[in-house]
N, C-alpha and C positions, 0 to 999 in steps of 0.2 A: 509570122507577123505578130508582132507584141499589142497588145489592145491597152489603151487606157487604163491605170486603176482610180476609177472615181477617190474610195476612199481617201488615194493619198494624193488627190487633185485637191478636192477638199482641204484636207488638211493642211498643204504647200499653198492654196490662196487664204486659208484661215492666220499662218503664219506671216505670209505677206503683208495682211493685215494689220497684224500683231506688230511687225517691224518696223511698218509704217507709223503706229500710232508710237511706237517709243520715242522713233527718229524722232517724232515732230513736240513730243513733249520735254525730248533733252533741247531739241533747240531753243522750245519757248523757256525754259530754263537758264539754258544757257543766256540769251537776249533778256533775261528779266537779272539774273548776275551780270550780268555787262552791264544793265541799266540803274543796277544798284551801287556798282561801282562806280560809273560816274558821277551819279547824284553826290555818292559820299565827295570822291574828289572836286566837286563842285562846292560843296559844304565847306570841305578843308581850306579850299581857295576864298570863300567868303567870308569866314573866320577871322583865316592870317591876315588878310586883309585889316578887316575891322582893329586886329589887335595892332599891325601897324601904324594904322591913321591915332586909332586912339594913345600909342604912349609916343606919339611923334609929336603930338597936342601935350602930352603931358610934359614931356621932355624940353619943350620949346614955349611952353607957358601959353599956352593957344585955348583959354579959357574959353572963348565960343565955343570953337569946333570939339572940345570936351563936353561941356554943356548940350552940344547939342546932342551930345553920342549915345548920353545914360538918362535913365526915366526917371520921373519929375519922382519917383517914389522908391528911387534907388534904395537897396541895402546893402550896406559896407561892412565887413564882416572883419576884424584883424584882430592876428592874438595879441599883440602888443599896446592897441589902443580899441579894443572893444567895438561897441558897433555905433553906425552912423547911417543914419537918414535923410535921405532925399538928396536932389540935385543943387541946394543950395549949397545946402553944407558942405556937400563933398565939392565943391567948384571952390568954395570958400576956403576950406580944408587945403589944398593943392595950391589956391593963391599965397596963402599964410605961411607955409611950409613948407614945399616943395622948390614953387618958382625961383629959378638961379642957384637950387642948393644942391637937387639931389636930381638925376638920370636914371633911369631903369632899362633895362636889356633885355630881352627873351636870350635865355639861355638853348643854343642850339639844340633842333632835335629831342625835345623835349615837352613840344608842343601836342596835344590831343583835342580831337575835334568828334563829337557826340552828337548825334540828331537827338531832340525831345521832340516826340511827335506833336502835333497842336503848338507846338510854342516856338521854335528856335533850334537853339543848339548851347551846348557843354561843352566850356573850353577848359581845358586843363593843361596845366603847365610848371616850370620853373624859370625863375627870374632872376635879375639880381639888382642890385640898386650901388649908386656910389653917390657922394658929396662931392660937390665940382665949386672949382672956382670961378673968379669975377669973366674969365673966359669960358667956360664950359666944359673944362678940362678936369678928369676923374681924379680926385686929389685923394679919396681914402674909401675904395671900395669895400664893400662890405659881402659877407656871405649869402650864399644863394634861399630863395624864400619860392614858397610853392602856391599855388591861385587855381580855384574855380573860379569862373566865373559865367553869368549866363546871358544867354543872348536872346532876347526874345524878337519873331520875323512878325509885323504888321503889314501885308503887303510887299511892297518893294525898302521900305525900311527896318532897319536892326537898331534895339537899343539894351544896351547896358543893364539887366535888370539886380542883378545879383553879383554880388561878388565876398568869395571867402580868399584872404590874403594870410598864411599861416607858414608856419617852421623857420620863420625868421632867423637868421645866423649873425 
């Protein structure tokens, strides 16, 4: 009759142990990657978002819902006209100059999307812009151009805080 060997009972519940604790550390691991994933893809979806409303405003001349989108203390960053400040100007800026002339596009798939902890998020992307006519219609597009831009979260609000608009073509 074979008798018990303690030692290696011991040692077969010391490992059971040991098993256990991995099991449960790859799972909380795993459920905190799962839960970082989503956050992100929740991020990416509030983003795109925001970037669609905002150049659908821009594109259609929808000065309020612009206005309302970027902070009274905007800054506008571009290599080809330097920088600009605040909300008036840049609503001002877009009325003068943009409305009924020029359209912009997010160029496919080329969209990134950043957490800033305490503030928002980091969008980054490529764009393009064209001249349109009395109909809205792309009359002389122009080369693709590249954008930070930042997003700062206030609660259940996003606004505009930051933007560099650079490599114009």
């Amino acid at each position: 009759m074979l008798k018990p060997n303690k030692g290696r009972l011991a040692h077969s519940r010391k490992a059971n142990r040991l098993l256990a604790a991995w099991i449960m550390g790859m799972t909380i691991a795993a459920s905190s990657a799962l839960s970082n994933a989503s956050h992100a893809d929740e991020l990416r979806d509030t983003v795109t978002a925001l970037d669609t409303k905002l150049f659908a405003a821009y594109n259609t001349c929808d000065l309020e819902t612009l206005g309302a989108m970027v902070a009274d203390d905007l800054e506008f960053y571009h290599d080809k006209n330097g920088l600009m400040t605040g909300k008036a100007a840049f609503v001002d800026s877009i009325s003068k100059y943009i409305c009924g002339k020029v359209k912009r596009a997010l160029v496919p798939g080329t969209l990134e999307v950043h957490p800033l902890k305490d503030y928002g998020a980091v969008e980054i992307g490529t764009h393009t812009f064209c001249q349109t006519d009395s109909q809205g219609n792309c009359t002389s597009p122009a080369g693709p151009a590249r954008f930070v831009q930042l997003w700062q979260q206030t609660g259940d609000t996003w606004k505009l805080t930051r933007v560099i608009s650079f490599d114009h073509h």
